[in-house]
N, C-alpha and C positions, 0 to 999 in steps of 0.2 A: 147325483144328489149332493155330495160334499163341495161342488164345487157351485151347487145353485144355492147353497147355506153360502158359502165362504161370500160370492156377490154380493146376495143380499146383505149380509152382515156387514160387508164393508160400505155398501152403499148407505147404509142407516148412519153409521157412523162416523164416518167421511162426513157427513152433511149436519152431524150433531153440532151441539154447541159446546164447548167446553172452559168456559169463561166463568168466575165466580166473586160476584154473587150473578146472577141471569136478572137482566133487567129489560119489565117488557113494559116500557115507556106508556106505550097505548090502553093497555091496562092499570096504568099505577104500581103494576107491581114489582117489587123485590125479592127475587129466592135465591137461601144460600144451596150450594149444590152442584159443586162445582164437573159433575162427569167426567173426572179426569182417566177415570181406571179402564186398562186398555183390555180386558179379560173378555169381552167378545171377541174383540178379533185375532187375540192370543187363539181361541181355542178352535176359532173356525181355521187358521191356519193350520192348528196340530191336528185338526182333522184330515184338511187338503194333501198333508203329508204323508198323513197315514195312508189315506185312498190311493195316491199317486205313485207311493209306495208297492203296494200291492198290484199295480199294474206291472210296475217291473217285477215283480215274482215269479207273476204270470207271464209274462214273456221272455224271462231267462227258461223258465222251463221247456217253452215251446224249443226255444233254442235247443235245450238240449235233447230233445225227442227230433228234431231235424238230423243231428248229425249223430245219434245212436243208427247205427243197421239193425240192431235190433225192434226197434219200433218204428222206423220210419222206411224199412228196405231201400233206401239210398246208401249206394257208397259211405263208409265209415268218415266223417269229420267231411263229405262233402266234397272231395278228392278221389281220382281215380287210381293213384299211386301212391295209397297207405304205404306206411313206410320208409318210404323216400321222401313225401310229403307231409308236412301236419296238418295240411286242411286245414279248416276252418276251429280245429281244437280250442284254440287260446283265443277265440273270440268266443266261446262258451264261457271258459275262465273265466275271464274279461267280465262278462256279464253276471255272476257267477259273483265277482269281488263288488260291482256296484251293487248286485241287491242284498250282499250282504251287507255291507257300508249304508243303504237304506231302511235294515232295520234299525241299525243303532238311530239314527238321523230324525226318526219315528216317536221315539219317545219323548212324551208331551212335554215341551218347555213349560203350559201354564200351570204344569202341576206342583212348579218348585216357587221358590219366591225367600229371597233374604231382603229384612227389613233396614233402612236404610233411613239418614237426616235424623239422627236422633231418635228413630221408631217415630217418625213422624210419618214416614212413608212406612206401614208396617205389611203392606201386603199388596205386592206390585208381578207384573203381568207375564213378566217376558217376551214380550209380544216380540220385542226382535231379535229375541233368540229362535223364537217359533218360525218367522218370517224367511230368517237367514237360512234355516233345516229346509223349509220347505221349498225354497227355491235350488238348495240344493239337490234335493229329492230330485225335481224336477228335469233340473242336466243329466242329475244321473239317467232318469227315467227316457231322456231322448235318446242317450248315448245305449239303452240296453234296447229299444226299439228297433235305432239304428244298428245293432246289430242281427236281428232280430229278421228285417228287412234283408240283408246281407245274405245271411243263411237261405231264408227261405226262398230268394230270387235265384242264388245259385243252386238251391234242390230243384227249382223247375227245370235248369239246364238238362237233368238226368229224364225229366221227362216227355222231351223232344219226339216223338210229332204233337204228345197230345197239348191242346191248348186250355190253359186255365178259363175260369170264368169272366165276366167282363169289365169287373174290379179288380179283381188280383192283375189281370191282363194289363190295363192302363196303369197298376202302381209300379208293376212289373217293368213296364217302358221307361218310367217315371226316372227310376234308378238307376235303370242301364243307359241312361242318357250323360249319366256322370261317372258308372262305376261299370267296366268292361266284365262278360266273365271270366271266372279264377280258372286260370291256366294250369299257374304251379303254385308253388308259396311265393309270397311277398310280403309287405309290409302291409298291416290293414289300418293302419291307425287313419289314412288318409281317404282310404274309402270311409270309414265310419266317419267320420267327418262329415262328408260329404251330405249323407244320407242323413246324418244325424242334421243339419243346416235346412234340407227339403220338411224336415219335422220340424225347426223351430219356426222357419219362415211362416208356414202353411200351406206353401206350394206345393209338396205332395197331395192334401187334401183336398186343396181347391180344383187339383187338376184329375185328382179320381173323380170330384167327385161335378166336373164341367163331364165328363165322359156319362157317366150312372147315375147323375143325380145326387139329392141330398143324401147324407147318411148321420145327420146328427136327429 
């Protein structure tokens, strides 16, 4: 829904006129009115941010229910050699530190406003302040998915013979076409990469969903 607000809104706007006075020739007329004030799309951004936000919440968590043994009865951190190994630990962290960095990020830019030109401009939008949050949200929100993916392609490792269903199956392939499974520790910044790139592209999605069908 916030992001079918955030469209429209941009598209009303986008297309407005913001010129002043508005001169409509074919009519005769002159109006002064000028639309400059950016607070639509200030707010429809601090909305998309919050939304988009909440999605990494939500999928830091799942992460972390992945690599607990207590809720997920997989191997601890996603590894067979707790101990010796960290598993997949610090990419729970990891996600853990963006969704905390996305609540801050969340908080509405259009609710602040210092007045500027002499109080001529006395109440203005911040729209790219809102804009700049929200797109950061966003990376963040790939990079916590991308980890997300990570996890949960290496928890199917643990459960060999049985075969997921026929979407998870193809996101499944998707990933292991660029990120091997996790043997021992390494470095993951470059698997999440990876994964996180198949989410900005859309080529993850497009290729579940050339397999399953639509899912939007």
């Amino acid at each position: 829904m916030p992001s079918v607000l955030f469209a429209k809104t941009l598209e009303i706007e986008v297309n407005s006129a913001t010129d002043n006075p508005l001169v409509f020739a074919d009519r005769g007329e002159i109006l002064n009115g000028g639309n400059f004030h950016g607070e639509p799309v200030a707010i429809a951004l601090d909305l998309l941010g919050i939304a988009v936000s909440e999605l990494g919440s939500i999928s830091e968590r799942r992460i972390e229910k992945l690599i607990n043994p207590a809720l997920s009865g997989l191997p601890p951190f996603l590894t067979t050699e707790g101990g010796l190994h960290s598993g997949l630990m610090m990419v729970q962290v990891s996600a853990a530190a963006l969704a905390s960095e996305n609540k801050v990020l969340s908080h509405p830019a259009s609710v602040d406003s210092i007045p500027t030109s002499a109080d001529k401009e006395d109440h203005v939008s911040m729209g790219t302040i809102a804009a700049r949050k929200a797109r950061d949200i966003v990376r963040n929100v790939e990079h916590i998915l991308a980890m997300e993916l990570l996890c949960a392609t290496q928890g199917l490792e643990f459960q060999l013979p049985l075969r997921p269903g026929m979407g998870i199956k193809k996101a499944y392939e998707v990933v292991r076409e660029r990120v091997p499974p996790i043997k021992g520790d390494r470095r993951f910044s470059e698997d999440i990469r990876k994964v996180q790139l198949l989410i900005e592209s859309g080529d993850l999605l497009r290729r579940v969903e050339k397999g399953v069908g639509g899912l939007a």
